[in-house]
C-alpha positions in Angstrom: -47.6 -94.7 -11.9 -46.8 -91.1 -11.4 -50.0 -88.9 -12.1 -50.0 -86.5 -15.1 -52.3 -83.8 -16.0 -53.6 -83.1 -19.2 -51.9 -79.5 -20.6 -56.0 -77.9 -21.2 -56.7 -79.1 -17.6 -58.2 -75.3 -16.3 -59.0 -76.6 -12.7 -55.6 -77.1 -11.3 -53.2 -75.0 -9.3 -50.0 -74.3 -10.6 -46.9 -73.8 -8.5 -43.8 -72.0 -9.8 -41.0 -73.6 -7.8 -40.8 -76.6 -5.5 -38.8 -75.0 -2.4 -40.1 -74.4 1.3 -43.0 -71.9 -0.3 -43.7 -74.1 -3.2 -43.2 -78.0 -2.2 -44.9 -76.9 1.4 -47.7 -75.5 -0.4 -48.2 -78.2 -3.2 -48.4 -80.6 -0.6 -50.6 -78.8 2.1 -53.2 -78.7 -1.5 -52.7 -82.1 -2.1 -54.0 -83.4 1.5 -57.3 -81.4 1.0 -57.6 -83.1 -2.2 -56.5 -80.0 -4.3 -54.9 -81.4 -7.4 -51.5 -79.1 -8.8 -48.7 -79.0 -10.9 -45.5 -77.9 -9.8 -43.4 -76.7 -12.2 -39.6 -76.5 -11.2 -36.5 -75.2 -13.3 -34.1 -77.4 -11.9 -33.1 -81.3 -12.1 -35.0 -83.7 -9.5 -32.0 -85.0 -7.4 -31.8 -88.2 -6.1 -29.9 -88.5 -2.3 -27.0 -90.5 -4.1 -26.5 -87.6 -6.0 -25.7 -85.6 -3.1 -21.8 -85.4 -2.1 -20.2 -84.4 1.4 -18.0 -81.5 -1.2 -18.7 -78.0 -0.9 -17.4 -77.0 -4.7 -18.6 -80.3 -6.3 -22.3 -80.0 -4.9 -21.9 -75.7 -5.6 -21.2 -76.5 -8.8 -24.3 -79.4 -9.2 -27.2 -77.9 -7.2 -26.8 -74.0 -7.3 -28.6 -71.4 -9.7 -25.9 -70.6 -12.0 -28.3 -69.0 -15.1 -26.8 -65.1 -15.9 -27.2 -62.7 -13.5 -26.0 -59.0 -12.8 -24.6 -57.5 -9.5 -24.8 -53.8 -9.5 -24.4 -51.0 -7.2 -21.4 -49.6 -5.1 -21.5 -52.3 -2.2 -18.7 -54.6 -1.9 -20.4 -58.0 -3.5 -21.2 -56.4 -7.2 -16.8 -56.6 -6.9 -16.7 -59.8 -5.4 -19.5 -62.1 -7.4 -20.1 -59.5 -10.1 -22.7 -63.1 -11.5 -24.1 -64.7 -8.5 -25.9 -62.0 -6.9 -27.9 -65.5 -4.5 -26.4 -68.7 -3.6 -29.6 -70.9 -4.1 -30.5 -73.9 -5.7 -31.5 -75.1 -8.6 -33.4 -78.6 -8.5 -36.5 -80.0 -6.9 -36.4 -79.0 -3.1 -35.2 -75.1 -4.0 -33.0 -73.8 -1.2 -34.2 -76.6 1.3 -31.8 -78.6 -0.2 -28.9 -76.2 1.3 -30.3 -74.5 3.8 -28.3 -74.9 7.3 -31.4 -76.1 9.0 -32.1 -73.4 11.2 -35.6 -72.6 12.3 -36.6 -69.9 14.2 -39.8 -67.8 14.7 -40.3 -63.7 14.0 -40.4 -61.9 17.0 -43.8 -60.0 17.8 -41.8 -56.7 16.8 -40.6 -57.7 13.6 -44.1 -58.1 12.3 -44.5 -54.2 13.2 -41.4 -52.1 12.4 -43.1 -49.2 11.2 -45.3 -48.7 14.5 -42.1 -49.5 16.4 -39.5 -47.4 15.0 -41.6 -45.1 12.9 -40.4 -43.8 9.5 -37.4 -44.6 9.2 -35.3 -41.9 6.3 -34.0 -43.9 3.3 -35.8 -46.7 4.1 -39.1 -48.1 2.8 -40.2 -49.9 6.3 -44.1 -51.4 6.9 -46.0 -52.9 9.5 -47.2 -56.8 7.8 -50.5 -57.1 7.7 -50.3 -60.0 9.8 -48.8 -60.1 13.4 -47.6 -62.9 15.5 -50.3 -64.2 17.7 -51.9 -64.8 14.4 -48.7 -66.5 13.0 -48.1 -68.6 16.0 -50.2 -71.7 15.3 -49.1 -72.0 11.8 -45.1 -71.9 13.4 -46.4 -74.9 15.7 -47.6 -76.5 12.5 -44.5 -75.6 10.9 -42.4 -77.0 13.3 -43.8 -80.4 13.8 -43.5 -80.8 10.4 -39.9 -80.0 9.3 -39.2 -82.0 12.9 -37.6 -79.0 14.4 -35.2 -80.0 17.2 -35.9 -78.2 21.0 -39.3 -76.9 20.3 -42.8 -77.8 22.3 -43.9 -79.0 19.2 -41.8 -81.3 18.7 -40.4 -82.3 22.0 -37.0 -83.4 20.5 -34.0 -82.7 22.1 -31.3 -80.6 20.4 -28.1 -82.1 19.1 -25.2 -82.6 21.1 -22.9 -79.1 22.5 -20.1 -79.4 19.6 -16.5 -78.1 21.0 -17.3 -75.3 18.2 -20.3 -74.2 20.3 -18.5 -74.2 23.2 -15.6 -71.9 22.8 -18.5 -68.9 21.5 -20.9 -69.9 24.7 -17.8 -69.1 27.2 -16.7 -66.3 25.0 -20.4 -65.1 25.3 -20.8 -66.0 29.4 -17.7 -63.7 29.7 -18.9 -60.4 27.9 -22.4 -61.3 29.8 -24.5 -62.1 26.4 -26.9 -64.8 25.8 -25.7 -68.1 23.7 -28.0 -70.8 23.3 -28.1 -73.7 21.2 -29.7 -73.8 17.9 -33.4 -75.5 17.0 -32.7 -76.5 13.8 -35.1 -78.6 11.2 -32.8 -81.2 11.8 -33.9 -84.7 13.8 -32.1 -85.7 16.8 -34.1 -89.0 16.5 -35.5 -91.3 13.9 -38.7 -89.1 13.0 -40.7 -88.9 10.1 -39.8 -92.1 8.3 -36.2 -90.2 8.0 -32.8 -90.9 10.3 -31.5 -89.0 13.0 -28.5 -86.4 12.1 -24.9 -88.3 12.4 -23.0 -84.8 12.3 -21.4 -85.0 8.8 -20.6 -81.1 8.7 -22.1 -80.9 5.2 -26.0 -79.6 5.9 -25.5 -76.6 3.0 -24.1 -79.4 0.3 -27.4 -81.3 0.4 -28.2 -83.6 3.5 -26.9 -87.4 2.4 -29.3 -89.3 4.8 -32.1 -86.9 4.8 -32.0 -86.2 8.3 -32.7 -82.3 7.2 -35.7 -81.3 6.3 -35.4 -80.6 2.6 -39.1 -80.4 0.8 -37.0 -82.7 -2.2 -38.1 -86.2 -0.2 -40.4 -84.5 2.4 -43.4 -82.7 1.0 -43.1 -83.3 -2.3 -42.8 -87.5 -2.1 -45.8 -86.9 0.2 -48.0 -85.0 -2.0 -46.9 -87.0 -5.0 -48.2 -89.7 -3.0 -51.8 -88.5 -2.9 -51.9 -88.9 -6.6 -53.1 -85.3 -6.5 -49.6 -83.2 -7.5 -47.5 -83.6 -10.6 -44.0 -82.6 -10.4 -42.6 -81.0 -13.7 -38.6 -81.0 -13.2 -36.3 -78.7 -16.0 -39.8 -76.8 -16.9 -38.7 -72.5 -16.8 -41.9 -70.3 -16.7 -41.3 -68.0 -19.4 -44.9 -66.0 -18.4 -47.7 -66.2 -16.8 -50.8 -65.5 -19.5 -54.4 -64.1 -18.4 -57.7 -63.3 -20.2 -59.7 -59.9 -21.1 -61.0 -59.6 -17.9 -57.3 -59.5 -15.6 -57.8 -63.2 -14.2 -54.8 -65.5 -15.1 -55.4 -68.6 -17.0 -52.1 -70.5 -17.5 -48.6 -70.5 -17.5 -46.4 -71.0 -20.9 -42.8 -72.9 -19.8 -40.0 -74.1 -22.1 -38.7 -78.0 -20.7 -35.5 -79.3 -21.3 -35.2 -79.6 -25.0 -36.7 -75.5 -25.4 -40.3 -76.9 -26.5 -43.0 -74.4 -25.0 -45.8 -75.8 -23.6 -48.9 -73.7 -22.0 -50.2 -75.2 -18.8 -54.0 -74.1 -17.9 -54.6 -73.1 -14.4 -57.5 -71.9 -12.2 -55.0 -70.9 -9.5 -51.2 -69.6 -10.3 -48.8 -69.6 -6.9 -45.3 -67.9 -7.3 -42.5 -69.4 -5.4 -39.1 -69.3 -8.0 -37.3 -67.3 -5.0 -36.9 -63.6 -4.5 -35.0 -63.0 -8.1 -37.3 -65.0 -10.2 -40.3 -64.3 -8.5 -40.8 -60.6 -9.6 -38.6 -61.6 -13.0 -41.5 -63.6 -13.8 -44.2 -60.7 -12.9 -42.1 -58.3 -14.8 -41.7 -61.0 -17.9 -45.4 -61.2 -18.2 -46.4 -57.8 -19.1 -49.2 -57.4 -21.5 -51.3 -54.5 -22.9 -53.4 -54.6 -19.9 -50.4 -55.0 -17.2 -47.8 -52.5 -19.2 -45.1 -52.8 -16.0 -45.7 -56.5 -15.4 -48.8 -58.6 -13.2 -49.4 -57.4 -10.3 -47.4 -54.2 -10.1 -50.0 -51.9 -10.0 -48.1 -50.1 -6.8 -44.9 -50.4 -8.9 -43.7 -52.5 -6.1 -42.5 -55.6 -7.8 -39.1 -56.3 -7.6 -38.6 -53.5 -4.9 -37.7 -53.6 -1.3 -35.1 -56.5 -1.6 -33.9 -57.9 1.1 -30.8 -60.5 1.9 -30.0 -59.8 5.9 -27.4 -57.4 6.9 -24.7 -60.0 7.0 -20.8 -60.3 7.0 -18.5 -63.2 8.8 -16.2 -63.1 11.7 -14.0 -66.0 12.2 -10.9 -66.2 15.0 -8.0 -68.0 15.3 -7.1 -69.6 18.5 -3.9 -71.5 19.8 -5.5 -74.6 20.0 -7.6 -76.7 18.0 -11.4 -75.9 17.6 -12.0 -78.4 15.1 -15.5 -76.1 14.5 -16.2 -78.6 11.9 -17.3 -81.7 13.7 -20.5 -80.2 14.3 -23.7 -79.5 12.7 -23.4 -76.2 10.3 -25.1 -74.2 12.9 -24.8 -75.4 16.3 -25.9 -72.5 18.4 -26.6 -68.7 18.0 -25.6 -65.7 20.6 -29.1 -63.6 20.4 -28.4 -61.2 22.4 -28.8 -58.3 20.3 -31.6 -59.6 18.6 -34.2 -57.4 20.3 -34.8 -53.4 18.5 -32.9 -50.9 20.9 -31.8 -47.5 18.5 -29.1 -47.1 21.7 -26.8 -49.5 19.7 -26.5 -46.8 16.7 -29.1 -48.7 14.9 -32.7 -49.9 14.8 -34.1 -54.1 14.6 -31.5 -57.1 15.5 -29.1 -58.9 14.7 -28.1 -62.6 15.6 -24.1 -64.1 15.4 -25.1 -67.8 14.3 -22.1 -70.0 14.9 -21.6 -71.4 11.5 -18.2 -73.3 10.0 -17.6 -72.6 6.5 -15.7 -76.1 4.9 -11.9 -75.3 4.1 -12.6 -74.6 0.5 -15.1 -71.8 1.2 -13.3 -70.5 3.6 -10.2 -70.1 1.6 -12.9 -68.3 -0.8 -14.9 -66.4 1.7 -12.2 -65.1 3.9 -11.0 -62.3 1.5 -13.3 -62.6 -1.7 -12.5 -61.3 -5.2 -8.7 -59.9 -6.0 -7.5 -60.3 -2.3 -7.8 -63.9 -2.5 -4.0 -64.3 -2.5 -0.8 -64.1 0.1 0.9 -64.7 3.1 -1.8 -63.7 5.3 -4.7 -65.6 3.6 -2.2 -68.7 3.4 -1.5 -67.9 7.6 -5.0 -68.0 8.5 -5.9 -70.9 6.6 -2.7 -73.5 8.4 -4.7 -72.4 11.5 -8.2 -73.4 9.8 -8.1 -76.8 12.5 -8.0 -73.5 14.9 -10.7 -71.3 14.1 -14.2 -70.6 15.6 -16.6 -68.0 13.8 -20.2 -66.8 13.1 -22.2 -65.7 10.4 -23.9 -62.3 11.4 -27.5 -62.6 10.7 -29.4 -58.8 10.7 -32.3 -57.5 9.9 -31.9 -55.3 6.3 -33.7 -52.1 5.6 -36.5 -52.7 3.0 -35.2 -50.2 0.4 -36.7 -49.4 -2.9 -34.1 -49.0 -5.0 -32.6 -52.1 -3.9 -34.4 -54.0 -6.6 -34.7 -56.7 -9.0 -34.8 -55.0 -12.9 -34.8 -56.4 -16.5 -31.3 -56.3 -18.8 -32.3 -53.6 -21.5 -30.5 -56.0 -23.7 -29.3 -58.9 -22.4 -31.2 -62.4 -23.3 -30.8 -65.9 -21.5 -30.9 -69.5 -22.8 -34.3 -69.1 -22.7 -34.5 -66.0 -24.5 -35.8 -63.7 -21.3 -33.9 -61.0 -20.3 -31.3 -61.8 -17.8 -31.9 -60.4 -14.4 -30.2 -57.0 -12.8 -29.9 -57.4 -8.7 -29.3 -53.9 -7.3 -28.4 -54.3 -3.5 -26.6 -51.7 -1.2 -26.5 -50.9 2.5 -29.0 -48.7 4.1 -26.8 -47.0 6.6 -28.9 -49.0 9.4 -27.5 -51.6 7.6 -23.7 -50.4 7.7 -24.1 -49.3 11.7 -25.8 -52.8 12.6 -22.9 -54.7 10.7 -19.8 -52.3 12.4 -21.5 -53.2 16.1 -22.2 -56.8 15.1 -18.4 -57.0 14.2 -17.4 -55.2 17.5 -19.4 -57.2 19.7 -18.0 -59.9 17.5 -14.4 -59.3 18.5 -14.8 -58.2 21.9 -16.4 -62.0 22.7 -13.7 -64.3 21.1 -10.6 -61.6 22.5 -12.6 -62.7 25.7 -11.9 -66.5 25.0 -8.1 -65.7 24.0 -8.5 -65.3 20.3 -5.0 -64.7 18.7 -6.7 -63.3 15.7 -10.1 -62.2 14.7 -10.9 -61.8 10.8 -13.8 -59.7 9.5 -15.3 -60.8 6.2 -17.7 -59.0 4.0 -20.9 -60.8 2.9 -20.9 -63.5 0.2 -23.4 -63.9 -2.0 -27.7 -64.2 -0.5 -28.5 -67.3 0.9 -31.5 -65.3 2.4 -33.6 -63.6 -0.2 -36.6 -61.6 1.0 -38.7 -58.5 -0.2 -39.6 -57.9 -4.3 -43.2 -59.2 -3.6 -43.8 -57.7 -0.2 -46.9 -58.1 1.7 -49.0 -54.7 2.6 -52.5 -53.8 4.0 -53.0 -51.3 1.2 -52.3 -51.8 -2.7 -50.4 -48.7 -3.2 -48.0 -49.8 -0.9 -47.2 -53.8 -1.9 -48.0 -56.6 -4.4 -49.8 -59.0 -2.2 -52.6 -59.0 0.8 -52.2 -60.8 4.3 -52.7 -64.2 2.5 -50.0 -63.8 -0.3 -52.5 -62.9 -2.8 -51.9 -60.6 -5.6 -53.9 -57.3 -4.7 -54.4 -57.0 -8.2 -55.4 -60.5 -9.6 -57.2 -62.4 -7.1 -56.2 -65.8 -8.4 -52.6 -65.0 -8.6 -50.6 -65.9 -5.6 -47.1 -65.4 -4.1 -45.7 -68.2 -2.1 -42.3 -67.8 -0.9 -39.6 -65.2 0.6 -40.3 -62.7 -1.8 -43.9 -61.7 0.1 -42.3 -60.5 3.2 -43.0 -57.0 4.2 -39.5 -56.6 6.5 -36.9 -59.6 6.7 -36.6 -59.7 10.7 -33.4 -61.2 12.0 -34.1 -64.8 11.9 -33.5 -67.3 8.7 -36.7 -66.7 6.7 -37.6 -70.5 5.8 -39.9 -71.2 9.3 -42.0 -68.4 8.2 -42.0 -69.4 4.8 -43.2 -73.0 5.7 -45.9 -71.4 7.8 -47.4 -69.1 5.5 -47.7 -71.4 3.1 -49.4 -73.9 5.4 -51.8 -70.3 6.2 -52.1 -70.0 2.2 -53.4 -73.5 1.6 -56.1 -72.7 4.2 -57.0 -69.9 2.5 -56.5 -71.2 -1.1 -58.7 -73.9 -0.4 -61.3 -72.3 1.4 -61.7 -69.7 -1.7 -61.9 -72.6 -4.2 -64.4 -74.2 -2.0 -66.9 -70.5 -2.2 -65.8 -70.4 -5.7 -64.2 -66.8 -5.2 -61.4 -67.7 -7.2 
C-alpha cells in the first residue's frame, strides 16, 4: 500500500517537481527517514508507455502548457510556443535527457574572478567551488551508474561508426575527441539492464537502462514508505504566515479541485520556467514582487547553452544512428581562452537527431520546405553531426516574466521567456561553427549544414545561486536568502551554466541539499 499524507500534516517537506533536482532530493530525504510529498504536474508513465518514435513520445511526454517566445533571436520565429523541450510526467527531463554526465570544470564555478566583468553580461563567481563539489559528483556518479568514471568503474559503450568519422575528423585538425560518460549502463547495474543501443535515449529509455529518476529514485524512496508521489497536481502558490516562513503549498489536481498541502520545508524543482513562475505567482502583501525576490533576481539571468547544430553529408553511409544519442564529445575548446574572440567553452557533442527531427531541425520555421531540404535529407543514411554545447552569458534581461493578460487552464498567467544572444554568445557559436566545418571538410564532407538552435533542453539561471542577497535568490545550499525554509532544487539555482549538460550537477547538489536539509531539521533551524 502506497503511503499518503494527511493534507494538515505541517511536518513534511514538499517537493515541486519529480526531475533530477526533485526525485534526487525526495529520495536522498527519504533514506534519512525524512518523510515528503512530491508534487508533480505531469502523468506517472509506465515503461510500456514509452515508444522508440520521436513525434509520438514529443507529443506524450513534453511540456506543451502556453508559453511565449520573445525577443529578436532566431527561436521566438521558429517555436514562437515552446520556448523548452522538457517533460511533463513523473521523472521531469530525466526521462529525455541524452544521458550525458559530465562534471563543471574548477573555472566554471569562478567566471567572474576569471574573466572579470564582463559588459552586457550579469556574470558571478558560485558560492561554491569544485573541490567542495567533487565528492557529491562521486556520489552522483555511482548513482545514476555513469559509464567510464572511477566511481563507477564501468566501461563506456562501444566506438559507434558515428563516433568514428568526428574522432578522425578531430585527429586530423589536431583536437581532442573522446568518448562520452554517459548515465547510461554498459552492464546490468542497479537492478536495471545494460544499454542495447536503440538510438531513442531522448524519447524515454524502453528498458531503463538510462538513468531516469521515473523508476530510479522515486521507486526507491517510495519504497521507504517515507515519500508520497502526487502525479497531475500544478502548484498554483506557495502560501506563508505573518512572520515570512512558508507553511504550505495550494495545487489544483486533475479534475481543477484545489487542495492546500502543509509543509515545514518547501523545495522548488518545476525547471527553470516554472520555477521562478511559481515565486512570481505567490506574491502577497508582504512579498509584493513574488517569494524570494527581494534582489529582484527571480526569473533573471536565464540560461539555455549557447547552442546551434552542425550536421555533414558524406559520400558514404554513416548510419550515425546505430549508436547511443551521444556517443562521444570533441572538448577541445572547452577550456576559457578570450584568444578565440570569446570568453568560457564550448563542447561539439556528437549527437543524431532521428529522421523526423531532423527534417524539422535542419531549417526550422518557414524554410522547412524545397529542393535543398529534400537533398539533404535522401543523404540522411549519410550524415554525421554535433550539437554545440556553450557556455551562455547570465543576462538579466534574459528572463522569465508574467502575461499582463494571458491566463492558463489553471487560471495563472501564462509564462513570457525572453532569451537573446549576449554577443559572447554570437562569437562562441560563429567559432564553434567554424571549427565545426573545418573538422568534417577534414574527413571529406561533401556538405556541411549549420542549424540554429531548437528549443532549450538545458534550462539554467532564474533562481541563481550568490554569496550576497542583493545579488541572487538562493545561498551556497539552494536556500532562499530570504525565507530560510524555502528551497530551490534544480537548474534554475545555477549562478553561470558552464559548458557541460547541467543534470550531474543537478543530481549533486541535491544530494549536498539533503545533507543540509536534514542537518537543519535535526537543530531545528528550520
Amino acid at each position: 500500500m502506497s503511503t499518503k499524507f494527511d493534507l494538515n500534516d505541517d511536518s513534511l517537506v514538499v517537493i515541486i517537481g519529480s526531475g533530477a533536482g526533485g526525485g534526487t532530493l525526495a529520495n536522498e530525504l527519504a533514506q534519512k527517514g525524512i518523510r515528503s510529498v512530491v508534487l508533480e504536474a505531469g502523468k506517472r508513465f509506465k515503461l510500456d508507455d514509452i515508444e522508440n518514435d520521436e513525434w509520438k513520445m514529443f507529443g506524450k511526454i513534453s511540456w506543451l502548457d502556453k508559453r511565449y517566445v520573445v525577443g529578436p533571436a532566431r527561436i521566438a520565429e521558429d517555436f514562437p510556443n515552446l520556448p523548452a523541450w522538457i517533460v511533463k510526467g513523473v521523472g521531469g527531463a530525466t526521462m529525455h535527457w541524452a544521458g550525458v554526465a559530465m562534471r563543471f570544470q574548477e573555472h566554471e564555478f569562478k567566471m567572474k574572478t576569471t574573466n572579470g566583468t564582463v559588459p552586457g553580461a550579469n556574470v558571478l563567481d558560485w558560492p561554491v567551488t569544485l573541490k567542495e563539489m567533487e565528492p557529491y559528483y562521486v556520489k552522483a556518479e555511482k548513482k545514476m551508474g555513469v559509464c567510464g568514471t572511477k566511481a563507477t568503474g564501468m566501461p563506456f559503450h562501444g566506438e559507434s561508426s558515428h563516433y568514428k568519422v568526428v574522432k578522425e575528423g578531430a585527429n586530423r585538425i589536431g583536437a581532442k575527441c573522446e568518448q562520452a560518460t554517459l548515465a547510461i549502463n554498459t552492464e546490468t547495474r542497479d537492478g536495471r539492464p545494460s544499454c542495447q543501443v536503440n538510438g531513442f535515449c531522448m524519447q524515454g529509455c524502453r528498458i531503463g537502462a538510462k538513468w531516469s529518476t521515473m523508476y530510479t529514485e522515486i521507486p526507491k524512496a517510495e519504497a521507504t514508505g517515507k515519500t508520497e508521489v502526487r502525479p497531475q497536481s500544478m502548484v498554483l502558490r506557495i502560501e506563508h504566515d505573518n512572520s515570512g516562513k512558508v507553511t504550505g503549498v495550494l495545487y489544483a489536481d486533475k479534475d481543477g479541485n484545489q487542495h492546500l498541502q502543509k509543509a515545514r520545508v518547501v523545495a522548488v524543482a518545476g525547471n527553470s520556467i516554472e520555477s521562478p513562475r511559481m515565486l512570481l505567482n505567490s506574491a502577497s502583501s508582504m512579498f509584493p514582487d513574488g517569494l524570494a525576490n527581494s534582489s529582484g533576481q527571480v526569473g533573471q539571468n536565464y540560461m539555455t547553452h549557447t547552442t546551434g547544430g552542425v550536421y555533414a553529408e558524406f559520400e558514404k553511409p554513416v548510419h550515425m544512428y546505430k549508436s547511443t544519442v551521444v556517443p562521444g564529445i570533441v572538448h577541445e575548446w572547452k577550456n576559457n581562452d578570450p584568444g578565440r574572440g570569446h570568453v568560457a567553452g564550448y563542447e561539439l557533442e556528437i549527437l543524431h537527431l532521428g529522421l523526423p527531427f531532423m527534417s524539422a531541425f535542419l531549417n526550422p520555421g518557414k524554410g522547412g520546405w524545397g529542393r535543398e531540404l529534400a537533398d539533404s535529407l535522401a543523404n540522411y543514411d549519410k550524415m554525421a553531426g554535433f550539437w554545440i554545447c556553450g557556455e551562455d552569458m547570465p543576462v538579466e534581461s534574459n528572463n522569465i516574466t508574467l502575461h499582463p493578460t494571458e491566463k492558463d487552464q489553471y487560471g495563472l498567467p501564462v509564462p513570457v521567456v525572453y532569451k537573446t544572444d549576449h554577443i559572447n554568445d554570437t562569437r562562441m557559436r560563429n567559432h564553434a561553427y567554424d571549427r565545426s566545418k573545418e573538422l568534417f571538410d577534414a574527413v571529406g564532407a561533401l556538405k556541411v549544414n549549420n542549424l540554429p538552435p531548437y528549443p532549450a533542453s538545458h534550462n539554467m539561471g532564474t533562481n541563481r545561486m550568490s554569496e550576497h542577497a542583493r545579488d541572487g535568490v538562493v545561498n551556497r545550499w539552494g536556500q532562499a536568502h530570504d525565507i530560510n525554509n524555502l528551497f530551490v532544487s534544480d537548474g534554475s539555482q545555477f549562478t553561470t551554466s558552464g559548458t557541460e549538460n547541467p543534470t550531474l550537477t543537478i543530481v549533486a547538489l541535491a544530494i549536498r541539499q539533503a545533507d543540509y536539509i536534514a542537518d537543519q531539521m535535526k537543530k531545528k533551524a528550520i
